[in-house]
C-alpha positions in Angstrom: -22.2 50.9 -58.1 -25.0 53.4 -58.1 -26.3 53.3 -54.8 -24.7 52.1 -51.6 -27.6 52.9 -49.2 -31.8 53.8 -50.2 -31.5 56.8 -52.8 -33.7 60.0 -51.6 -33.4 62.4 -54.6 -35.2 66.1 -55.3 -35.9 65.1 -58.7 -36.4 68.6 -59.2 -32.9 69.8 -58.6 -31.6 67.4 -60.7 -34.0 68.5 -64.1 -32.9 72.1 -62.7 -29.4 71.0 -63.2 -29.7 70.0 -66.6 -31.9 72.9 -67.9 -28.7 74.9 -66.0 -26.1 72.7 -68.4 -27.8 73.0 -71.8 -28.6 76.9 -71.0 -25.0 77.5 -70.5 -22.6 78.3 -73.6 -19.2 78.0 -71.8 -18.6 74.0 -73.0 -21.6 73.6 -75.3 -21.1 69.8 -76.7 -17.6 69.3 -75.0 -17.0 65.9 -73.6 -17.4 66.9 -70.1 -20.8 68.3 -70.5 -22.4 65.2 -71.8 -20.9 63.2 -69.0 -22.9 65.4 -66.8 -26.0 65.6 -68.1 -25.4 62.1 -68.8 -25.3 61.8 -64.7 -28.0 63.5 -64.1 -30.3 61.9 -66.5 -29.2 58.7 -65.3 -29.6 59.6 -61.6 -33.0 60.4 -62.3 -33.9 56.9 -64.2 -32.2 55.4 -61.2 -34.9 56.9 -58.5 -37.7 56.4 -60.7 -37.3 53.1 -61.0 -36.2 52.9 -57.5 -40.0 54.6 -56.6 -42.1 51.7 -58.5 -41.9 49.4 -54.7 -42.9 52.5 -53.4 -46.5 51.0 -51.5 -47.6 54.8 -51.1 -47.9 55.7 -54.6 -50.7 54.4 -56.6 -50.0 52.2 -58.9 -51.4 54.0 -61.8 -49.2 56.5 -61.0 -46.3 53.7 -61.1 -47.9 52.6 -64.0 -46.8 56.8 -65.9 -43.9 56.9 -64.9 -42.6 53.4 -66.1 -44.7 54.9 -69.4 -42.2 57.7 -69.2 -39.2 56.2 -69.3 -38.7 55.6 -72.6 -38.5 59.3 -72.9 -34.9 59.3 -71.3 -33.7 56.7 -73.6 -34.7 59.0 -76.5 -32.7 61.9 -75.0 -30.0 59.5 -74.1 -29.7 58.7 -77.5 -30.1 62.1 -78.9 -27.3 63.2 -76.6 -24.9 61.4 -78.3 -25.4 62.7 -81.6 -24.6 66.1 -80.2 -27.1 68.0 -81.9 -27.9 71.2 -79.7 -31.8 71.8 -80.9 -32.3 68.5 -81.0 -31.3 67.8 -77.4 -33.0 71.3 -75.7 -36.4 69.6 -77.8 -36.4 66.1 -76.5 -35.6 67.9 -72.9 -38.5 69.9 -73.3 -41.0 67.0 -74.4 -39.5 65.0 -71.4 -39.9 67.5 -68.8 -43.8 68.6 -70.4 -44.5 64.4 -70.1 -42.7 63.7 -66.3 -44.7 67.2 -64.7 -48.3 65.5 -66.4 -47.8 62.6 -63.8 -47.8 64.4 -60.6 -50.7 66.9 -61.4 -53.1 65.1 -59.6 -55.2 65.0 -56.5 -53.8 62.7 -53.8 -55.6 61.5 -50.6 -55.2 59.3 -47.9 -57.3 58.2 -44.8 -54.8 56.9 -42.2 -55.3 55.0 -38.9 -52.9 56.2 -36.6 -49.8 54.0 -35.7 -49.8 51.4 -32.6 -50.1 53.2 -29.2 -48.7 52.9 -26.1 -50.7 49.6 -24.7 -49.8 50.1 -21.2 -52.2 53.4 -21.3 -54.8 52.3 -23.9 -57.5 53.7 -24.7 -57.9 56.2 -21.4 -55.2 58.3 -22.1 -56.1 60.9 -25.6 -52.2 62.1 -24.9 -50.3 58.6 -24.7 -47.5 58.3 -27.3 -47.1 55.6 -29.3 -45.5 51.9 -29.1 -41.7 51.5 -30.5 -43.2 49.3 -33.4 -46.3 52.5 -33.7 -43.0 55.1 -34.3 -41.3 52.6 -36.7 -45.2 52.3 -38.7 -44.8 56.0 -38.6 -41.3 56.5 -39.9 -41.8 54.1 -42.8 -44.7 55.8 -44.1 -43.2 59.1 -43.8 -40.6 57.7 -45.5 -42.2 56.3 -48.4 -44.4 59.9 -48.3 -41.5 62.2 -48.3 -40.1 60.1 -51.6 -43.2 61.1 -53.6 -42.9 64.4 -52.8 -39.3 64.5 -54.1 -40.6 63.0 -57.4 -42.5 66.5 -58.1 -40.9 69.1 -60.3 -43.2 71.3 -59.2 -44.8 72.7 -55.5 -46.7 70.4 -53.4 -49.7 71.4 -51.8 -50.3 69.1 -48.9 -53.0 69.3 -46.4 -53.1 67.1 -42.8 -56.0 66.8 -40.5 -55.5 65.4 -37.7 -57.4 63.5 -34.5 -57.2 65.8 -31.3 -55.4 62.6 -29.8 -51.3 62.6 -29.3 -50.8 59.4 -31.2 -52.3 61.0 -34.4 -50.6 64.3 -33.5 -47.0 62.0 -33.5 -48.1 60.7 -37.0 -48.3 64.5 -38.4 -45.2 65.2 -36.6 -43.2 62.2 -37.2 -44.0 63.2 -41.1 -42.6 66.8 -40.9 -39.5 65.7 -39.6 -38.8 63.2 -42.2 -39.6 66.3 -44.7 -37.0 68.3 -43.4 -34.4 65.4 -42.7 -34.3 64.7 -46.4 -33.8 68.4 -47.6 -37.0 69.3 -48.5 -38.4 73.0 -48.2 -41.6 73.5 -46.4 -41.8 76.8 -47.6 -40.6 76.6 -50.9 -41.4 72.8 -52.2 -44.1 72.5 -49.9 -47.5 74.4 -49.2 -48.0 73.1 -45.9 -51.6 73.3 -44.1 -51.8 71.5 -40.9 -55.5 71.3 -38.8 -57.1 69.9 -35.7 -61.0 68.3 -36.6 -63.2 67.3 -34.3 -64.2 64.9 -36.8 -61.3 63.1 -37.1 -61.4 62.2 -33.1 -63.1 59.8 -31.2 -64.8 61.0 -27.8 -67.2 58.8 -27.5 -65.2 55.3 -27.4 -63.7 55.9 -24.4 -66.2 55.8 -22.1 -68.7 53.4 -24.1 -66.0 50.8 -24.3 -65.3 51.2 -20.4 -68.9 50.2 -19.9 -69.2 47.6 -22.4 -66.4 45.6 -20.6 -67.7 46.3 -17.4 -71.1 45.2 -18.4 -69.2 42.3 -19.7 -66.8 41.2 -17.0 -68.8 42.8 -14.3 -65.8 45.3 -13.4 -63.5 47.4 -15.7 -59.9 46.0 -17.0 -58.2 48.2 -18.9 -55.8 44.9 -19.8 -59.1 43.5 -21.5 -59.2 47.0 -23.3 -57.7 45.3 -26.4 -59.0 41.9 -26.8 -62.4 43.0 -26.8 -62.0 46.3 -28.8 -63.4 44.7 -32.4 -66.2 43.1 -30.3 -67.3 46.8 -28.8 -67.1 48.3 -32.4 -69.7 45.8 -33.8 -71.5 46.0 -30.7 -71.9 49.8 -31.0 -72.7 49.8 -34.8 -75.2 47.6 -34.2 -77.3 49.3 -30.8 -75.5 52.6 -30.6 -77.5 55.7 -31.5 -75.0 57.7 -32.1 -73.8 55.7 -35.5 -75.5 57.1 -37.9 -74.8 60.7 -36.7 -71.0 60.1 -36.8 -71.4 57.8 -39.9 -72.9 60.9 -41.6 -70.5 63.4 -40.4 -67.2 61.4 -40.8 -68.5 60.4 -44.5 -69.4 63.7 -44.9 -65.9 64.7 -43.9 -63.5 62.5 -46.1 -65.3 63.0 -48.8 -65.1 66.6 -48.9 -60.9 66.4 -48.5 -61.1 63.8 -51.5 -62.9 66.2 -54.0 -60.9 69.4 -52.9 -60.3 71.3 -56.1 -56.9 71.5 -56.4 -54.0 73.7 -59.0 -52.3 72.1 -61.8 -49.9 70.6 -59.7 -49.7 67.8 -57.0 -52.3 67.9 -54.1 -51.9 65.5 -51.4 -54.5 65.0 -48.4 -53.7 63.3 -45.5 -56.3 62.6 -42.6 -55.3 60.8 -39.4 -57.9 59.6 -37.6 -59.1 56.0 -35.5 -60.8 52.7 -36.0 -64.1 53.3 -35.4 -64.0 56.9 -37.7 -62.7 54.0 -40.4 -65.6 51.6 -39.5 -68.4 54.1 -39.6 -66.9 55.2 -42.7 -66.9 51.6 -44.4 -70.1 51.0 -43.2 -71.7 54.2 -44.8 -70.1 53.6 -48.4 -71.2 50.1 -48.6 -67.1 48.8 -48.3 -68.0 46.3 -45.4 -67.1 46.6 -41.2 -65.5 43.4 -41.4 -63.2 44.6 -44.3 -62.4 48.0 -41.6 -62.0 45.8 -38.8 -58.7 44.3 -40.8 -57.1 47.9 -40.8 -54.0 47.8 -39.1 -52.3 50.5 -37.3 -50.9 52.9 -40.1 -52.8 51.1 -42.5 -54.5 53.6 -45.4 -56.4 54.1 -48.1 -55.8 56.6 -50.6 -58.3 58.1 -53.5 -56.5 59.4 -56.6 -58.5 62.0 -58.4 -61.4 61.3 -56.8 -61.5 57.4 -57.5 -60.5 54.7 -54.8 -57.4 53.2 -55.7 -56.5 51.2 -52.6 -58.5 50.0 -50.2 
């Protein structure tokens, strides 16, 4: 059996392996070398197609590497025949073919995960709900996976709300990095940023007097139920939208078209619900469609283009 338990590879080590093995002229061809690189290869194929229920990689990313697979079968094959130029060649056209998929420009637009409800809303520093750090976990998860696909250095980028519960998503992710072996300073560029942008000062105190307008006294218990309500309410009357619809906008798509190197560029933006609704509203995507957004739920852009919504 392959794998007892989830398989978290560095895809790189293992490619660094075999470039090691075929390098190397102490058992050139012997049978024990093949095994090896026999291993390795396989161990790669095995993640790969392990990644394709991956939710956080596009699926026209999915859709290269199941493309590329074919490639190992061919050096599989060629690996049997023993023929040294032959192998190092198909090696080389397989490692040129796997590094074109992950030079690309990634980005993501993330609500933060579920809060804390016994401090909704009035608190920018509460921590999130048990089911809000399990959100987080499994997208960090599912994140720190497609990093270990590159061969190469990843540039990632994460701006984050001034609020804890978006800080706890950054955080939550960097842990997960280093739990599953991978280098921040060597595998990954990482660039980590506060933006005023990203965080919602306004809601507070607009949504305390919308329910006391409402109710005729302030709830915080009715903080929830009437959240949605507010946020069409204030679209509607408020004059700061367009303001914030401009600069949010503004904002995302700016970390979207970020020139990037030849290599794989991944932007992450934490932010809230009503950052998420303004932006919806100002590219023409719909405020019912953002009222739907979940905590933790995304969006992510791929070269520019929307590929999940």
């Amino acid at each position: 059996m392959w794998f007892i338990s989830k398989p978290i590879f560095n895809v790189k080590e293992y490619f660094n392996k075999i470039d090691h093995l075929l390098k190397s002229q102490k058992y050139f061809m012997a049978d024990r070398f093949i095994e090896e690189i026999n291993y390795n290869i396989k161990t790669i194929e095995k993640f790969l197609d392990y990644e394709l229920s991956n939710e956080v990689i596009p699926r026209e990313v999915k859709k290269e590497i199941k493309q590329i697979l074919p490639y190992f079968n061919i050096f599989k094959k060629n690996l049997k025949k023993r023929n040294k130029d032959l192998i190092i060649q198909n090696f080389d056209n397989l490692i040129k073919n796997y590094s074109s998929i992950f030079k690309i420009n990634l980005a993501y637009l993330l609500r933060h995960p579920e809060p804390d409800e016994s401090s909704y809303t009035d608190n920018p520093l509460r921590h999130l709900s048990k089911k809000g750090v399990r959100q987080a976990k499994e997208f960090s998860e599912k994140l720190s996976e497609l990093i270990l696909l590159s061969p190469e250095p990843v540039d990632l980028f994460i701006y984050t709300s001034k609020n804890k519960r978006a800080h706890l998503f950054a955080d939550i992710i960097i842990r997960r990095m280093k739990k599953n072996r991978i280098n921040i300073n060597k595998e990954i560029n990482l660039n980590l940023a506060e933006e005023d942008v990203l965080t919602n000062t306004f809601v507070v105190h607009s949504l305390k007097e919308y329910i006391e307008n409402k109710y005729g006294y302030y709830d915080k218990c009715k903080v929830i139920e009437n959240f949605k309500d507010y946020l069409l309410d204030w679209m509607k009357n408020s004059k700061e939208k367009a303001f914030l619809c401009s600069k949010i906008t503004n904002f995302i798509n700016t970390m979207v078209r970020r020139k990037h190197k030849d290599r794989l560029c991944i932007t992450l933006m934490f932010t809230h619900l009503p950052n998420i609704v303004c932006y919806f509203d100002r590219m023409g995507f719909g405020i019912e469609k953002a009222l739907s957004f979940g905590p933790a739920d995304y969006i992510i852009y791929l070269n520019n283009n929307l590929v999940k919504i």
